[in-house]
C-alpha positions in Angstrom: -15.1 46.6 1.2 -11.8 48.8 1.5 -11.9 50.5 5.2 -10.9 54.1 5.1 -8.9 55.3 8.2 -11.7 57.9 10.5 -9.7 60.8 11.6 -9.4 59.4 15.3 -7.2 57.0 12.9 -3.4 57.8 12.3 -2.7 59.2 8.8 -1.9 57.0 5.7 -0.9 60.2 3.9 -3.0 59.8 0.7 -2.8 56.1 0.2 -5.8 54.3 -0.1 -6.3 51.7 2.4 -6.7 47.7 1.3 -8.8 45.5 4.2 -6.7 42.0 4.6 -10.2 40.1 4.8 -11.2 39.5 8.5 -8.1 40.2 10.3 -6.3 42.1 12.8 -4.4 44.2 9.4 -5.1 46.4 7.1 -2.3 47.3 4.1 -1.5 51.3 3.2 -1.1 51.0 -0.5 0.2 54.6 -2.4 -2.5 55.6 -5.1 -2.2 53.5 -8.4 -1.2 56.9 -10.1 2.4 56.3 -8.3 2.9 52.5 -8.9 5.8 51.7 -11.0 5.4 49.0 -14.1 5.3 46.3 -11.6 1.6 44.7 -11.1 -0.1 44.1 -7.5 -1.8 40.4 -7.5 -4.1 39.4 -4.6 -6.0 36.4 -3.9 -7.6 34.9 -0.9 -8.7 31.7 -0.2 -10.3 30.6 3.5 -8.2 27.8 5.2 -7.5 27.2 8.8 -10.7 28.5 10.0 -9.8 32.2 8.4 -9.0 33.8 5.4 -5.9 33.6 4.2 -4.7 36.6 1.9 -1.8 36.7 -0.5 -0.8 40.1 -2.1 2.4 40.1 -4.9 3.9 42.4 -6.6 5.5 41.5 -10.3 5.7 42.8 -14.1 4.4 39.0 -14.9 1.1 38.2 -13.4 1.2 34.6 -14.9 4.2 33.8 -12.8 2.7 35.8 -9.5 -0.2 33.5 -10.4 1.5 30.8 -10.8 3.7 31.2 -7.3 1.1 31.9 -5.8 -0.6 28.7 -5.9 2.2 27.2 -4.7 2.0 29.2 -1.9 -1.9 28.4 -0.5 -0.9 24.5 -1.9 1.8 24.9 1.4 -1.0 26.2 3.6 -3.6 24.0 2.3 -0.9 21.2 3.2 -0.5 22.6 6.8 -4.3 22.9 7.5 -4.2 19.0 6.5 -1.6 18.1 8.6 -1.4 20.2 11.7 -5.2 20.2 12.7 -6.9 19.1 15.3 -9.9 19.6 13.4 -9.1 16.4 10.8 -8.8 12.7 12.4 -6.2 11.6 9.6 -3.5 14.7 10.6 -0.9 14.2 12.6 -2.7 16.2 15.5 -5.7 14.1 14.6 -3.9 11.3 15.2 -1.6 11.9 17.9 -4.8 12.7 20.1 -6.8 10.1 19.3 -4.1 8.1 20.6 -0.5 9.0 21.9 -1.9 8.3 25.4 -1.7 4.8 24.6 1.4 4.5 22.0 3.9 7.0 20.3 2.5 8.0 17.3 4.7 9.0 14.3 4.5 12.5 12.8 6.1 14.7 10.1 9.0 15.9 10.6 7.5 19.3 9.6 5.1 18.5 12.8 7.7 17.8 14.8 9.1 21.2 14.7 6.2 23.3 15.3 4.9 21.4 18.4 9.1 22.0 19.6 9.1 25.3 19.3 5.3 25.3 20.7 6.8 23.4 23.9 9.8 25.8 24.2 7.5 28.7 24.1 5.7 26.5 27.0 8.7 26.1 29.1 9.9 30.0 28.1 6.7 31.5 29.7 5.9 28.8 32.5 2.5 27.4 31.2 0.7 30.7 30.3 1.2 29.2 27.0 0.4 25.4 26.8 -0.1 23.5 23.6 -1.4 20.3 25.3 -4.6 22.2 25.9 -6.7 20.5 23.4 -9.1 18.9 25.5 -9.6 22.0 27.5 -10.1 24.1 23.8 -13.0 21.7 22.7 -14.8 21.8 26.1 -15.0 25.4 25.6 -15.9 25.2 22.0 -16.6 28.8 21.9 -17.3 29.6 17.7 -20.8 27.0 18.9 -21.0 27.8 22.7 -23.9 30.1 23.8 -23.0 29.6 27.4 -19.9 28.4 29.7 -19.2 24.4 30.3 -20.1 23.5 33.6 -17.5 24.5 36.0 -16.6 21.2 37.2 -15.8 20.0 33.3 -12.7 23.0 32.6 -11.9 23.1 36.6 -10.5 19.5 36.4 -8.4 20.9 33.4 -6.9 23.8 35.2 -3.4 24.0 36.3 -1.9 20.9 35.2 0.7 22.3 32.7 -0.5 19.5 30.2 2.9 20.5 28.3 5.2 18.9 30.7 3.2 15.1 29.5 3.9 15.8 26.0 7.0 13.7 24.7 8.5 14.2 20.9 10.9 10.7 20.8 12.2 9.1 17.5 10.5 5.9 16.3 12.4 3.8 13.9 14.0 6.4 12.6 11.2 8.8 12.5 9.5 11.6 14.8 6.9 10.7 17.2 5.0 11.9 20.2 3.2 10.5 23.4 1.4 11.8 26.0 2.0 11.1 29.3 -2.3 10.5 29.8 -5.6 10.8 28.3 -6.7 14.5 29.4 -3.5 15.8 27.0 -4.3 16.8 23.6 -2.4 19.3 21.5 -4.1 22.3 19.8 -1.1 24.7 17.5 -3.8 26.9 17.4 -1.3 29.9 18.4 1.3 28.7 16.4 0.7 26.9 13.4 -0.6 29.9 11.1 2.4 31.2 11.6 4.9 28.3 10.7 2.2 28.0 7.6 2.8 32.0 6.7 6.6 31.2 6.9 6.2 27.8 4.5 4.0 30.0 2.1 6.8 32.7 2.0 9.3 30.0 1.4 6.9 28.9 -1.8 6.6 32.8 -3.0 10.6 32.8 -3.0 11.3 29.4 -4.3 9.0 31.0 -7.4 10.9 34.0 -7.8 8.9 36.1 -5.9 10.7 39.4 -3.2 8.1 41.0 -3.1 4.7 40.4 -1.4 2.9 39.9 1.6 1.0 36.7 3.3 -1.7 37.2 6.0 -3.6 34.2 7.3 -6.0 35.5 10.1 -3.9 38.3 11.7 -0.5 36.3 10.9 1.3 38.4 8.7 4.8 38.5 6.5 6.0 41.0 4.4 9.3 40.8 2.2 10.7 43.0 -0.2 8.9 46.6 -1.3 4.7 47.4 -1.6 4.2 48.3 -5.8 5.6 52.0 -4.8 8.8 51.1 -3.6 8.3 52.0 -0.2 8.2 49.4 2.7 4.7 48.0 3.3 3.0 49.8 5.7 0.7 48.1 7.8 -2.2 49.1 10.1 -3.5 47.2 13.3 -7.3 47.5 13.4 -8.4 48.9 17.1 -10.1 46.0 18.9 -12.8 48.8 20.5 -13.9 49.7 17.2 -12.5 47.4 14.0 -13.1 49.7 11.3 -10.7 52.1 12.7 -6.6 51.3 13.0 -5.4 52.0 16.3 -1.6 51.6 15.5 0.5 51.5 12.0 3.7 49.9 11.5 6.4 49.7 8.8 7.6 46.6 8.0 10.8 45.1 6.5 11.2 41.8 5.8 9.5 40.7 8.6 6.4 39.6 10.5 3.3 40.7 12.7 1.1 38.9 14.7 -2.0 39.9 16.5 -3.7 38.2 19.2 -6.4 39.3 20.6 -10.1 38.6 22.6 -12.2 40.7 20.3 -12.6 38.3 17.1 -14.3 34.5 18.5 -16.1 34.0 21.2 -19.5 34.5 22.7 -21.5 37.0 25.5 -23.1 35.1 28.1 -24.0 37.2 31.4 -22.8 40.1 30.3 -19.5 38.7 29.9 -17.7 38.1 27.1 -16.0 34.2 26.9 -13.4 34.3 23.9 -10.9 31.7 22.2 -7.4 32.4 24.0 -7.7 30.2 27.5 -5.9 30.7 30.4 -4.3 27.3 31.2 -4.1 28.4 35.0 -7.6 28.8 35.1 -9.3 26.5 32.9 -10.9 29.7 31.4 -10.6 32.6 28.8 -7.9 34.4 30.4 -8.8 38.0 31.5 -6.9 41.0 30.4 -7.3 44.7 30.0 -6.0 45.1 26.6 -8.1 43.2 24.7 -4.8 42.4 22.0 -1.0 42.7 21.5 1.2 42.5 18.4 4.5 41.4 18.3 6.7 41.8 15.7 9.8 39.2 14.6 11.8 37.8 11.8 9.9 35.0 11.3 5.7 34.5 11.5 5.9 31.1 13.7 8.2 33.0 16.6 5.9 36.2 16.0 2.5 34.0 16.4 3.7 32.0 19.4 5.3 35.3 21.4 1.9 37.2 21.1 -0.3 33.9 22.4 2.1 33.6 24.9 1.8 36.8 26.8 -1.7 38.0 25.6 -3.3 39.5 28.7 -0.3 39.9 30.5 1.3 43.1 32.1 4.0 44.6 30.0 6.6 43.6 32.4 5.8 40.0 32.6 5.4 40.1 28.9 8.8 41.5 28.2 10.4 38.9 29.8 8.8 36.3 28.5 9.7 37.7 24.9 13.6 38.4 25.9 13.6 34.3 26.6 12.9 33.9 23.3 16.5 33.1 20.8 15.3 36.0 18.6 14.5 39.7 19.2 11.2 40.2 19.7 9.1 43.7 20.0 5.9 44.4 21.3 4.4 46.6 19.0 1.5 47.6 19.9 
């Protein structure tokens, strides 16, 4: 159903609101009285354990259609072959058994788990990709209760990152891991390289204006059906069916992280999905998210993982080690 700001929400003018399925975002669209000759096409599909939502604007709606089934095609082909959910992908693979042998990989794999491990190195483990095994101990979209202490304790602290190797292998890319507790999990990263790969697909179809949203990973190019920039709301985690924030963006990308959207309440305490590799547990924080805004969806996604439920100062200078300028936005 379309959410309608509340008037603790800030002003859209008079544009009606469009919900982005489940996520973090909500899209200001100007009333369809206003919209030029171009047409607005939306589809959603759900991959990579969301929904991912595509929104184009074009006078041809057989070539938006057709562009845009290019465009889930490249995330469909991402889900396949960056989960760890799927024994035949390279993740799949790579943890059932890099501990013993490098396994090859895609060079398309290659590059998201090295930027993942720069990101690593960048905010000294509060980000770590080699948390895998630690992710499915918690388990917490099944989980009614905690692991026992002693199974995510054993876990904790041992920057898993620094045992993950990317070498070359006759030629091709290839990983090992260092031992058997190392596992790697793009879970705060790969939506984002997969946004990116589906804008690529959108503009390799002749497409400059749309927007791609997969689960609070979001990128905009070009103009909304008005003309105008897109204008984009951030839901408030303390109430979702209000927007907390709203942003303007150009070319660029969002990305929301946050403790509000997967997890469970156990004790009267609340055990979500983003863990805390020092700990062994869901990492504490008093803002329950942060977005951060970039040029690209992958640097956008990994920045906010990496410094969700950290103190702005901390945060900020993790972000300034990134090669790009990156803004917390909210």
């Amino acid at each position: 159903m379309p959410l309608h700001p509340t008037p603790d929400s800030p002003p859209f003018s008079r544009r009606r609101i469009l919900a982005l399925g489940g996520s973090a975002f909500v899209l200001a669209l100007a009333p369809r009285a206003v919209w030029r000759r171009r047409r607005l096409v939306t589809r959603s599909i759900p991959v990579m354990g969301t929904v991912a939502e595509i929104l184009v604007v074009h006078d041809d709606v057989a070539q938006a259609q057709d562009a845009i089934d290019m465009a889930f095609a490249r995330l469909r082909w991402v889900d396949a072959t960056m989960s760890r959910f799927r024994h035949d992908s390279d993740i799949g693979r790579a943890n059932a058994g890099a501990w013993k042998d490098a396994v090859v990989i895609r060079p398309e794999t290659a590059l998201v788990i090295g930027e993942a491990l720069g990101w690593a190195e960048a905010s000294h483990g509060t980000y770590d990709p080699g948390l895998a095994r630690l992710v499915e101990a918690w388990d917490v979209t099944h989980r009614t209760a905690p692991p026992e202490p002693e199974v995510f304790a054993r876990l904790a602290g041992r920057h898993f990152y620094r045992g993950v190797e990317l070498v070359t292998w006759r030629g091709r890319p290839a990983i090992r891991f260092e031992n058997p507790d190392i596992g790697i999990d793009l879970g705060g990263i790969a939506k984002g390289y997969a946004v990116d790969a589906a804008i690529a697909e959108l503009e390799g179809n002749g497409i400059h204006d749309a927007v791609v949203n997969v689960g609070g990973d979001l990128r905009a190019i070009g103009r909304s059906p008005d003309g105008d920039w897109w204008q984009v709301g951030i839901r408030d985690p303390q109430s979702p069916s209000r927007t907390s924030d709203q942003l303007e963006v150009r070319n660029q990308a969002v990305a929301t992280s946050g403790d509000y959207l997967q997890g469970f309440q156990n004790s009267g305490r609340w055990y979500h999905h983003i863990l805390d590799p020092r700990t062994g547990e869901p990492r504490r924080a008093v803002v329950h998210s942060i977005t951060v805004r970039a040029s690209t969806c992958m640097t956008a996604d990994a920045g906010a993982t990496a410094v969700f439920g950290l103190s702005m100062g901390p945060a900020r200078e993790i972000l300034e080690r990134s090669s790009e300028k990156l803004e917390v936005v909210s």
